[in-house]
MARBAZA-291764 format. One line per 2 residues: number of its first residue (from 0); for each residue x, y, z negated of N, C-alpha, C. Coordinates in steps of 0.05 Angstrom, whole numbers. Atoms other than C-alpha are relative to their C-alpha. Layout:
# residues N
NUM> X:Y:Z:X:Y:Z:X:Y:Z  ...
# end
This chain:
# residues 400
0> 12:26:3:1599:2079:-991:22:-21:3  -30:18:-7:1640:2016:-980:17:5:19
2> -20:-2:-11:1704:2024:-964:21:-18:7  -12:20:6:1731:1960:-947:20:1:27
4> -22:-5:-14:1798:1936:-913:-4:-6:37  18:8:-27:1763:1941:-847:23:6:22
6> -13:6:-32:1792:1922:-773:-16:32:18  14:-23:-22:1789:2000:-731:-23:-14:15
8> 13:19:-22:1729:1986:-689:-3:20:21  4:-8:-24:1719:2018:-625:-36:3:2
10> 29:3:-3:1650:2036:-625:-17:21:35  9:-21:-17:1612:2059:-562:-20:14:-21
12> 9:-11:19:1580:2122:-582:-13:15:13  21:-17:-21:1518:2160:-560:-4:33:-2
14> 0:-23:7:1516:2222:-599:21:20:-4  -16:-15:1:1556:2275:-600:0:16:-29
16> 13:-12:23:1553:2310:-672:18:28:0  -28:-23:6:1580:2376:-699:20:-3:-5
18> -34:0:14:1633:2351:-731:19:-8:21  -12:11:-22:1655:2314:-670:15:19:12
20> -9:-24:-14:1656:2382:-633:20:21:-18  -22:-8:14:1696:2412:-694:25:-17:6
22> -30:18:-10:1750:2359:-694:10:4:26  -12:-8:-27:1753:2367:-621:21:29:-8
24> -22:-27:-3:1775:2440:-633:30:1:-16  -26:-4:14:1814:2430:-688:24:-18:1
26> -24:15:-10:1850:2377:-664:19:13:23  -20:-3:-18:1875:2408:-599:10:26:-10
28> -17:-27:3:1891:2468:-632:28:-5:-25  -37:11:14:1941:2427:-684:15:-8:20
30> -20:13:-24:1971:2391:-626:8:26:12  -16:-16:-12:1982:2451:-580:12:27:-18
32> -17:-17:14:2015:2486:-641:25:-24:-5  -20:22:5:2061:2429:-648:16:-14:20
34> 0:17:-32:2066:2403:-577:10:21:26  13:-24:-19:2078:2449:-517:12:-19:31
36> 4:14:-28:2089:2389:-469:-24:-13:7  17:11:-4:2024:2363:-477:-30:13:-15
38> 23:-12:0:1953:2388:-479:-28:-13:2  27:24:-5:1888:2328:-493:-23:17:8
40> 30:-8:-4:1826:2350:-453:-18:-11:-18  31:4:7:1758:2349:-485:-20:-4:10
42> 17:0:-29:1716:2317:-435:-31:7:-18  37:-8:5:1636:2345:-442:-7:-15:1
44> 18:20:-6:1587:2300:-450:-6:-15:-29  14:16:12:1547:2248:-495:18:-27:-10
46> -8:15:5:1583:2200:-535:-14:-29:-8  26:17:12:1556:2126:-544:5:-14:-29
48> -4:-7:31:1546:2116:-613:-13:-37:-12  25:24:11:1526:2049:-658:16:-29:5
50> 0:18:-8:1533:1994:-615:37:-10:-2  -32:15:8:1607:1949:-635:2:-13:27
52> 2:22:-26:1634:1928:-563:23:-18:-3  -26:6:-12:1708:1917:-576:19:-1:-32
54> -25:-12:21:1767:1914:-636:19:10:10  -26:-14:-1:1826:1960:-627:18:-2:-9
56> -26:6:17:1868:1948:-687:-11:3:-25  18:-3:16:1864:1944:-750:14:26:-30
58> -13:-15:29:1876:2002:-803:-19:-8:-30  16:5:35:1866:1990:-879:-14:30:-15
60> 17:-30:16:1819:2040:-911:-9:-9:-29  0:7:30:1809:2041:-988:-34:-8:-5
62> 21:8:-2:1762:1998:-1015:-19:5:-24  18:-24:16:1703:2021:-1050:-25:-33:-11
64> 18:17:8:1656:1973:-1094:-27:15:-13  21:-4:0:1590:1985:-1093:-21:-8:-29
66> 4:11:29:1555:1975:-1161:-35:-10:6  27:10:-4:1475:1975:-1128:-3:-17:14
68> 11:23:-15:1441:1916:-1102:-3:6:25  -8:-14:-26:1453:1918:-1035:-39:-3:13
70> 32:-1:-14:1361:1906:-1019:-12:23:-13  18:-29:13:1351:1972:-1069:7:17:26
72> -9:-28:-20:1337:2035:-1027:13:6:-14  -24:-13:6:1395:2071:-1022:-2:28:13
74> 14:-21:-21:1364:2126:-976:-16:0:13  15:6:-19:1309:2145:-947:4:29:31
76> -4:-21:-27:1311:2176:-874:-27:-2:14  17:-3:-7:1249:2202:-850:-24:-23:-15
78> 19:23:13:1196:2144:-863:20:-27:-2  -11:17:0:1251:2095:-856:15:-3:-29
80> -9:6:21:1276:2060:-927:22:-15:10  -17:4:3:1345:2052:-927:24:-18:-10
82> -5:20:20:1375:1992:-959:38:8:-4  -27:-4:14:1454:1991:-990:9:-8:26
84> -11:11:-13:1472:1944:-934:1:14:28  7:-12:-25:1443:1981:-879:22:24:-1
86> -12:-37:-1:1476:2045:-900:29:-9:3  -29:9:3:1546:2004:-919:10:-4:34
88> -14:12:-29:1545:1979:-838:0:38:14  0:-24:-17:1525:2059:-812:29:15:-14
90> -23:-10:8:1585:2081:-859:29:-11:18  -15:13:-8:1631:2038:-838:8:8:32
92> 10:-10:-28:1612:2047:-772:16:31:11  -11:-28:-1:1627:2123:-771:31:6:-6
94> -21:1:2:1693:2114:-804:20:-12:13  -25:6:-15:1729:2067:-757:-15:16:33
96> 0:-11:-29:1698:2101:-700:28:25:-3  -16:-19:13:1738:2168:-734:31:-9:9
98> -32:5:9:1801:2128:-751:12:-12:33  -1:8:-22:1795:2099:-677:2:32:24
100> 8:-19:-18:1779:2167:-644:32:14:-9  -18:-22:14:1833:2214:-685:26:-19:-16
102> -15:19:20:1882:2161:-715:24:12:-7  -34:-15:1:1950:2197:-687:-2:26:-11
104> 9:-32:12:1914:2262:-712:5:9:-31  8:-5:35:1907:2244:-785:20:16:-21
106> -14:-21:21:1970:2273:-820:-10:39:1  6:-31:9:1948:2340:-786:-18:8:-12
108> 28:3:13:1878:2331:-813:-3:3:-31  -5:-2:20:1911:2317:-882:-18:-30:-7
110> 11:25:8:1883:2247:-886:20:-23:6  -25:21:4:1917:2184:-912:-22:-15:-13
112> 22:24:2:1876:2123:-904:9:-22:-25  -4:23:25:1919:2086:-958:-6:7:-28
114> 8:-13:20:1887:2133:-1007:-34:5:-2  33:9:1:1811:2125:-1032:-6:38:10
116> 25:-27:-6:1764:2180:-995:-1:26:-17  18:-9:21:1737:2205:-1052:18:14:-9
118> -17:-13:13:1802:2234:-1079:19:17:17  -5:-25:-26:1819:2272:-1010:-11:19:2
120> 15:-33:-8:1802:2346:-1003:-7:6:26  2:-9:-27:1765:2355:-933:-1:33:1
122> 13:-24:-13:1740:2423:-953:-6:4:-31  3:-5:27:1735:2458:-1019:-23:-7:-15
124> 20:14:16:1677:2433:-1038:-12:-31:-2  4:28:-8:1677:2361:-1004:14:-12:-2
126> -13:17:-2:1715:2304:-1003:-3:-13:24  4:17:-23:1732:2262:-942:-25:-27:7
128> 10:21:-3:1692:2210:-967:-36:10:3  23:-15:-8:1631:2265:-974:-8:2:29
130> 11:-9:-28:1638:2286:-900:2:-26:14  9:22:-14:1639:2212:-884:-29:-5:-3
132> 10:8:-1:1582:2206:-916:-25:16:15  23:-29:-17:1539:2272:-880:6:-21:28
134> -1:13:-34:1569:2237:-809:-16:-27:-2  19:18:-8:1534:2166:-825:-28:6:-2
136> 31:-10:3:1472:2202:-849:-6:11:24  3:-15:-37:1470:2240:-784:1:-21:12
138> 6:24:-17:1481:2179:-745:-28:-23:-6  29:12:4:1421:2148:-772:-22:17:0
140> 25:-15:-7:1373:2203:-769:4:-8:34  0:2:-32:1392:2207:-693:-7:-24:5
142> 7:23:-4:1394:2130:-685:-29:-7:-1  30:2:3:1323:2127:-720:-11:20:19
144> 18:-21:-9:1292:2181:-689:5:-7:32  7:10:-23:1311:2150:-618:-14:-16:0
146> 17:25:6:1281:2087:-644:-23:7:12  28:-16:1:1219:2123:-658:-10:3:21
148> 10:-16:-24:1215:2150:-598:-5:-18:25  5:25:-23:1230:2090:-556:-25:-14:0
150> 28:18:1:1171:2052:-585:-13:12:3  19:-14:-4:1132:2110:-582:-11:1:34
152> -1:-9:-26:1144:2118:-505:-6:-36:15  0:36:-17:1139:2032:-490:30:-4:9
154> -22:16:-14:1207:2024:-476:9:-21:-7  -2:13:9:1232:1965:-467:28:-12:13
156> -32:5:-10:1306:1930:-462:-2:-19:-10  -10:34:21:1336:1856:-472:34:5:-4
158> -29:4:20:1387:1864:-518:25:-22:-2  -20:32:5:1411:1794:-520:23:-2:20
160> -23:-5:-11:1461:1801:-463:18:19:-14  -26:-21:10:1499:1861:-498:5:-13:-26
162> -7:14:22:1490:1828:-562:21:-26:-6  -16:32:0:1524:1750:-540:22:17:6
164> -32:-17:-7:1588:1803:-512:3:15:-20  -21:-11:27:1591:1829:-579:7:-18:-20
166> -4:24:25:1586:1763:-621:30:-8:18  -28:7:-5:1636:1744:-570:36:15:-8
168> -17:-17:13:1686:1805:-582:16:-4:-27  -10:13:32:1679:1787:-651:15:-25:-10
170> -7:26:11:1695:1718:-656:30:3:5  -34:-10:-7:1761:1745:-612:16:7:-18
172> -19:-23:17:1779:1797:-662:-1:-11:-28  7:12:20:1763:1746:-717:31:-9:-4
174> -23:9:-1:1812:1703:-689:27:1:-6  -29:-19:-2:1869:1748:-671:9:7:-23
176> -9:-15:28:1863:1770:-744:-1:-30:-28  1:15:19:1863:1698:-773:-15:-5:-13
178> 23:-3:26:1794:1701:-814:-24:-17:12  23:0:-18:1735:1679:-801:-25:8:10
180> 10:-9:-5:1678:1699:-772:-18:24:-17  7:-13:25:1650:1717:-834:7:13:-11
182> -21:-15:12:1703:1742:-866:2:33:18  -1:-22:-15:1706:1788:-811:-20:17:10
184> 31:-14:10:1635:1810:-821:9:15:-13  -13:-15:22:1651:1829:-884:21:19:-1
186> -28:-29:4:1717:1868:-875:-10:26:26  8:-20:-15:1680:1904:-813:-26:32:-9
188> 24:-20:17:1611:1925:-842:-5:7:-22  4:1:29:1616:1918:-916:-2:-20:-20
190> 0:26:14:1624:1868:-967:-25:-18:7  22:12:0:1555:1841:-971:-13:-15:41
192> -12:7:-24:1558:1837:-891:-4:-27:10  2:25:-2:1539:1770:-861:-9:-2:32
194> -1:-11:-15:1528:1753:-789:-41:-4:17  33:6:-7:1447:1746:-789:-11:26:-14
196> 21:-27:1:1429:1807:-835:11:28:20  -8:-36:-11:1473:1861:-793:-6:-7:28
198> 12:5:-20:1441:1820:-731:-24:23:15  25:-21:-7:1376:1871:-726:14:30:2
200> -20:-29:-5:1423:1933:-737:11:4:20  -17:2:-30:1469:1919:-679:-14:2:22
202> 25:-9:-26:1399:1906:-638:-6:20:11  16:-33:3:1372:1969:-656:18:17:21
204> -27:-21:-18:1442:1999:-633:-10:-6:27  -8:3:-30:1447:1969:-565:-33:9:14
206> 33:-18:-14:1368:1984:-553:2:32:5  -13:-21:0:1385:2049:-573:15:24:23
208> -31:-6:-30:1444:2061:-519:-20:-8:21  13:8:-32:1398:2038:-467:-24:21:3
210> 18:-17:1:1347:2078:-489:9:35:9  -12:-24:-18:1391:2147:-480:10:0:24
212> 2:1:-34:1415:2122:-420:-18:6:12  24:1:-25:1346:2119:-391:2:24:-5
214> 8:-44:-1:1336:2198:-419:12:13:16  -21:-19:-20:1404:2224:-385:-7:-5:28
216> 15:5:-12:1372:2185:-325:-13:24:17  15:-11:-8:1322:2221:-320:-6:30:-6
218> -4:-39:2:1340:2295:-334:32:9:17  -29:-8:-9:1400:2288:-289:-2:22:27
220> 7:-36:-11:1405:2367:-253:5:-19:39  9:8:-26:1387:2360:-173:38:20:12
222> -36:-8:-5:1460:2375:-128:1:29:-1  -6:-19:2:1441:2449:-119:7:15:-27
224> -8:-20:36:1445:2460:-202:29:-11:-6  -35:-1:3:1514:2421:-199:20:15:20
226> -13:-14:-11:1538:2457:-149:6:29:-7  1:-20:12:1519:2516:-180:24:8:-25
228> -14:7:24:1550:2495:-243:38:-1:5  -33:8:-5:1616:2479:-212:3:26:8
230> -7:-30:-27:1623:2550:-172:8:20:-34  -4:-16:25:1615:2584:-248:18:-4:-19
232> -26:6:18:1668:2535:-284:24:-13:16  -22:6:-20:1715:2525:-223:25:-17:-14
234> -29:22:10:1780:2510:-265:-2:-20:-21  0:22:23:1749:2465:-307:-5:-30:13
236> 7:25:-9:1734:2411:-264:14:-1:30  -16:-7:-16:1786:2433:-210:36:-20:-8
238> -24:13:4:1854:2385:-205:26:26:16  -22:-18:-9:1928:2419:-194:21:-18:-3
240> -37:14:1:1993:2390:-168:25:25:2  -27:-16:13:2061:2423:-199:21:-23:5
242> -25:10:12:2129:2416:-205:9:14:-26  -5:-14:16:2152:2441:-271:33:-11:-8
244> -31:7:16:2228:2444:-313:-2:16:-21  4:-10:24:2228:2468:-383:33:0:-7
246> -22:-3:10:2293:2502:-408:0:11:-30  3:-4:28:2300:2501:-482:21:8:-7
248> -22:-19:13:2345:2549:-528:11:-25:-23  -10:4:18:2385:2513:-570:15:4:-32
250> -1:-20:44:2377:2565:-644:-8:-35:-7  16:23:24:2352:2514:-699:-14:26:-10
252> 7:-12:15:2313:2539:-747:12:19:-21  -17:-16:25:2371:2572:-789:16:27:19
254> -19:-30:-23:2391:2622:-723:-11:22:-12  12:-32:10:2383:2690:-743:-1:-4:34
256> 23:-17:-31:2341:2733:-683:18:9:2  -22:-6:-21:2407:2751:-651:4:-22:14
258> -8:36:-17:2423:2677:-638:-15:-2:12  27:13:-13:2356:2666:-615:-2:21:21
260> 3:-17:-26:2353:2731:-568:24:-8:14  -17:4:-8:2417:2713:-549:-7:-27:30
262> 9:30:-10:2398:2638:-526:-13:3:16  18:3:-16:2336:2661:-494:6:18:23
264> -11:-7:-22:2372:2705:-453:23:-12:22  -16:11:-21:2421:2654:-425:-23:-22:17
266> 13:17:-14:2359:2611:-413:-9:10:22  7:-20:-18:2330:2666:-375:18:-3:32
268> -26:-15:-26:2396:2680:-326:-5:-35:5  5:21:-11:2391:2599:-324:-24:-9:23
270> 20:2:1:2323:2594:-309:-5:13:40  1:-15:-32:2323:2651:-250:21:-12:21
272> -19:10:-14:2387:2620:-218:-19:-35:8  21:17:-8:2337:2563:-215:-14:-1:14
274> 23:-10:-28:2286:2593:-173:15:2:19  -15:-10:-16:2341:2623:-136:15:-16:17
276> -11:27:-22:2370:2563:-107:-16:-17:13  16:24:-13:2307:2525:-96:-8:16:21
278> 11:-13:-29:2283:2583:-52:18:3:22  -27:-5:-20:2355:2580:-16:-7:-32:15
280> 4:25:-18:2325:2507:4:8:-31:-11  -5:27:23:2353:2460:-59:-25:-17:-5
282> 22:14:13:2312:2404:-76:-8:2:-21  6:-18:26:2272:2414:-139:14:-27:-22
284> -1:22:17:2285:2345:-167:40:1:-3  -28:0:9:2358:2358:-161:14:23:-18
286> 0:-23:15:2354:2418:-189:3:-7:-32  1:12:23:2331:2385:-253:22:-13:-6
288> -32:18:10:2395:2335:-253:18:18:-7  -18:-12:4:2432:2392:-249:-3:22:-29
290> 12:-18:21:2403:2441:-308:-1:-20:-28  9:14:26:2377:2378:-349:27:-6:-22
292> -16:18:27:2413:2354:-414:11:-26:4  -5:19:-1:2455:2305:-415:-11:-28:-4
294> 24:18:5:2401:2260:-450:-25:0:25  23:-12:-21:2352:2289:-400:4:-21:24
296> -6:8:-24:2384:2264:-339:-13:-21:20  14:24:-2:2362:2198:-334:-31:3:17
298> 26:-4:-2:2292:2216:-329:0:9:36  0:-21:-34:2303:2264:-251:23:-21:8
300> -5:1:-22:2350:2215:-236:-6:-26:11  14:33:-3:2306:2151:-234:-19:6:28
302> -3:2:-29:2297:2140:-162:-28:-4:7  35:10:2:2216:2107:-171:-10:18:-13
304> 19:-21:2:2195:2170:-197:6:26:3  -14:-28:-5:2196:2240:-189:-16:17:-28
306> 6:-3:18:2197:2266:-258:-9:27:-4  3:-28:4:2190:2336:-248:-33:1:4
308> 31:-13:-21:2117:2330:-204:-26:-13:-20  29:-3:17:2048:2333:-243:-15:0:22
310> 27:3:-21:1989:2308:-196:-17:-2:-14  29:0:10:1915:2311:-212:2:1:-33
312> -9:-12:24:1918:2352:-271:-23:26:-8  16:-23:11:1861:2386:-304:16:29:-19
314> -21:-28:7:1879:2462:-333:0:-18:-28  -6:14:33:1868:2428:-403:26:-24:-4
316> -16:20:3:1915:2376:-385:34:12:0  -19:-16:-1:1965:2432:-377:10:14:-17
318> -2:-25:22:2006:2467:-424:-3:25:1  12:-30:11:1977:2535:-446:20:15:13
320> -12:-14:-10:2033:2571:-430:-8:13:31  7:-2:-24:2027:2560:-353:-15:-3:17
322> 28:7:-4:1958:2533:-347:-17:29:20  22:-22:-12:1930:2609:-323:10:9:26
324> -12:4:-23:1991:2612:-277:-3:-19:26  0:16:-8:1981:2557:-247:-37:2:15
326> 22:2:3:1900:2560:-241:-13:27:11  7:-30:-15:1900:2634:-212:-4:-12:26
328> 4:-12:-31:1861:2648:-145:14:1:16  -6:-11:-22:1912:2668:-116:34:-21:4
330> -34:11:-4:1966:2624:-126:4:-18:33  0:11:-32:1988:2585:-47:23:-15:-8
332> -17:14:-5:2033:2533:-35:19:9:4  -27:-9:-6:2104:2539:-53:4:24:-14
334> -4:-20:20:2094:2589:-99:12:-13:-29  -17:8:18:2150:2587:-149:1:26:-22
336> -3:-17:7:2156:2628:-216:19:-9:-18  -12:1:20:2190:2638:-286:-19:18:-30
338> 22:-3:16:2148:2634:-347:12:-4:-27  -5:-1:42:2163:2647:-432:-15:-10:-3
340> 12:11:19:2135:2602:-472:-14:24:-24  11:-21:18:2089:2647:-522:7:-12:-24
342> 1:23:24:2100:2590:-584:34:-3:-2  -22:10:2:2169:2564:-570:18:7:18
344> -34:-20:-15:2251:2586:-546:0:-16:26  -7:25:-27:2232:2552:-484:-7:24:24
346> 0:-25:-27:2227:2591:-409:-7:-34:24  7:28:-23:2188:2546:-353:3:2:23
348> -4:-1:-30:2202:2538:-279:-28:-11:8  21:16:-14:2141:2525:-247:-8:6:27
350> 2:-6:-21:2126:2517:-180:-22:-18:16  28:7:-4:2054:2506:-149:-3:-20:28
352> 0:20:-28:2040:2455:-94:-23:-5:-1  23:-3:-16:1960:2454:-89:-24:-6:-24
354> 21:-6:23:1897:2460:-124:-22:-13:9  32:13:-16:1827:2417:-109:-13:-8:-13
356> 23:13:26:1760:2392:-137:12:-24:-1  5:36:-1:1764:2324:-171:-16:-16:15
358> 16:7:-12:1736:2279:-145:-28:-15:-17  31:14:13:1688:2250:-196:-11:38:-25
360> 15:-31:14:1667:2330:-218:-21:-4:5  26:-1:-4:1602:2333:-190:-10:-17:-23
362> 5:29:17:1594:2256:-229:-5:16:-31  2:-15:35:1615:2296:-294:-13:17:-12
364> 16:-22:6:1578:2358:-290:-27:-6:6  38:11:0:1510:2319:-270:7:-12:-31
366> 11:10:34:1522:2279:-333:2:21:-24  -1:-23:26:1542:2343:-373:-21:8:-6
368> 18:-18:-11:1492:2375:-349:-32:-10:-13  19:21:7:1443:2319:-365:-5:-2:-32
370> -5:9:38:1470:2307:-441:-10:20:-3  5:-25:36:1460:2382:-466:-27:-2:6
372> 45:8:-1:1376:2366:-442:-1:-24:-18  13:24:22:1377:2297:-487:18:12:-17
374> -5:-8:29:1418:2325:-538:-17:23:-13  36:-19:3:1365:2387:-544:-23:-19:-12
376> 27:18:8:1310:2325:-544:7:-18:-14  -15:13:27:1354:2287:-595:1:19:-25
378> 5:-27:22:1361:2349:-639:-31:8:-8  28:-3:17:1291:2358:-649:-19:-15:-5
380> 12:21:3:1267:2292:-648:20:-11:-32  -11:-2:25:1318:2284:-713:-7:22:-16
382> 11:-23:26:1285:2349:-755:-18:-16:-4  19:20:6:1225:2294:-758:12:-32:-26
384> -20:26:20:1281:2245:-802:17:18:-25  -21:-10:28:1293:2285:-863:15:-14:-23
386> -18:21:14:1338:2259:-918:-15:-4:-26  0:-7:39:1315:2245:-988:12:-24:-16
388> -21:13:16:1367:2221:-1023:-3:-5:-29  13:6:23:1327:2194:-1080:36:-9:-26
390> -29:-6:24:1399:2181:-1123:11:20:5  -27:-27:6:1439:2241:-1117:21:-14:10
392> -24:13:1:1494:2198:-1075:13:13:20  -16:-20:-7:1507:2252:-1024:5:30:-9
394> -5:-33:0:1544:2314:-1039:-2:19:14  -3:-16:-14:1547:2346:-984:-25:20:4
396> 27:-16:-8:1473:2364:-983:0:23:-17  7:-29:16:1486:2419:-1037:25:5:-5
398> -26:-10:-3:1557:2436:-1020:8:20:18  1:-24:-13:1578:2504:-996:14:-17:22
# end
């Protein structure tokens, strides 16, 4: 749908969708093939979806002209008729949430925003601009189908406070970008875009968000089912303080596997002479000055921090390598090892200094715990919002 030179937006977001939970995977699994100092958790839970609170920045995305009148249906979703404009603001919508959520991601993804959608391969049978358009369709069944449900049930919310803190937002990010308010309608939601017809849309949203709030509310698990909960996924909601030192082989890519066994055997004899002095009573941080790289140095020997030590540190926030080391039962204070990298010519020092719940776990696993019950009663309250795509304008609906 339109693809105009829209300002990223930051959208809170309520739903969680499949694709979301794909990208999750396949994002951290490009990064920790590429990365092995860093590791992005995937926190659980309910994203809020819709409602525009904030601008972030602005990336240019290719722009797309629309040839139907923006008051013809353009889709219908469930009993709800669809208009061009409506659909142009839920597109839109979905895409800078995306380009906002995944932005530093996109080369691994194979997406290049200065190139129209439509001529991107997500998937042998789709186009980027296809599986944009399955994600806003999904965001409006769900959206509607809370609707539905809200009025069905009497609920009721005043919008108009979240609404004046988003006109305000806007007029900000208007500013900051030189345009005016209008203008910045337009480059946000879609040409046609103005700031009275995408007024009732935005409502809907923020009613919406208030409305799953109340659900998670009130399906949130009693302390003995989070406690439960926590006892069965211990290291996932469990913090760990380390010291770590990473000794890297210096092959390139053109070493023949002698160079490279070679290398990783002096890192090795490095590495243990490492342990071997800190357990003789060396400090660890000097340890580092002494081992690190000349470039390195700097870092262990800056006085306001101690570059080696990692506090409150989920296992996800840990690199793979040492993450199970580190996160074992049985590990005790002051426990020091020597660890191969499985991925890269690297060999890790790591040395354990204490393990404990977070402190906002319980917090997270009631709301986890909470979401997969309204996403269940979101999921089947959307099989009631089927699509019929009276033009033929998504592909994806008959794409392997």
């Amino acid at each position: 749908m339109a693809k105009n030179n829209a300002p990223e937006v930051k959208e809170e977001q309520k739903v969680l969708t499949k694709y979301d939970r794909k990208m999750a995977a396949r994002k951290e699994k490009e990064i920790m093939d590429k990365k092995s100092e860093k590791k992005f958790k995937v926190i659980s839970g309910i994203s809020i979806f819709v409602v525009v609170l904030f601008i972030v920045a602005a990336i240019a995305t290719p722009i797309y002209l629309k040839q139907k009148n923006m008051k013809d249906i353009y889709v219908v979703v469930g009993d709800r008729e669809v208009s061009g404009l409506e659909y142009d603001y839920y597109y839109n919508a979905v895409v800078n949430s995306f380009l906002t959520s995944y932005g530093s991601y996109l080369p691994y993804l194979g997406l290049d925003t200065s190139v129209d959608y439509s001529e991107q391969a997500f998937s042998e049978s789709m186009t980027w601009e296809d599986e944009f358009n399955r994600m806003a369709v999904e965001q409006m069944r769900q959206i509607f189908a809370l609707s539905a449900d809200a009025k069905k049930n009497g609920f009721e919310y005043d919008v108009e406070p979240q609404f004046q803190e988003h006109q305000e937002r806007m007029k900000e990010a208007a500013s900051a970008s030189e345009v005016s308010l209008s203008e910045y309608y337009k480059t946000s939601f879609g040409e046609n875009a103005t700031v009275s017809n995408m007024e009732p849309i935005i409502k809907e949203g923020i009613m919406v968000s208030a409305y799953q709030d109340s659900l998670i509310q009130k399906n949130l698990p009693s302390d003995e089912e989070v406690s439960a909960y926590y006892n069965e996924n211990i290291s996932d909601y469990d913090h760990v303080d380390y010291r770590s030192f990473v000794f890297t082989a210096s092959a390139t890519a053109t070493s023949s596997a002698e160079e490279v066994e070679n290398a990783m055997n002096e890192l090795k004899t490095s590495a243990d002479a490492f342990v071997s002095e800190r357990a003789g009573g060396a400090d660890f941080e000097e340890l580092c000055i002494k081992y690190a790289s000349e470039n390195a140095k700097a870092n262990y020997e800056n006085e306001t921090t101690e570059y080696s030590l990692s506090t409150q540190k989920y296992k996800s926030d840990v690199p793979s390598d040492i993450a199970e080391w580190l996160f074992d039962s049985a590990r005790k204070e002051g426990d020091i090892t020597v660890i191969k990298s499985a991925t890269y010519n690297q060999y890790y020092v790591v040395e354990f200094s204490k393990r404990y719940k977070a402190e906002d776990a319980d917090e997270n696993i009631s709301n986890y715990l909470s979401s997969v019950i309204v996403s269940e009663q979101i999921a089947a309250l959307t099989e009631e919002f089927p699509i019929n795509d009276i033009h033929g304008n998504f592909k994806y609906l008959t794409a392997e």
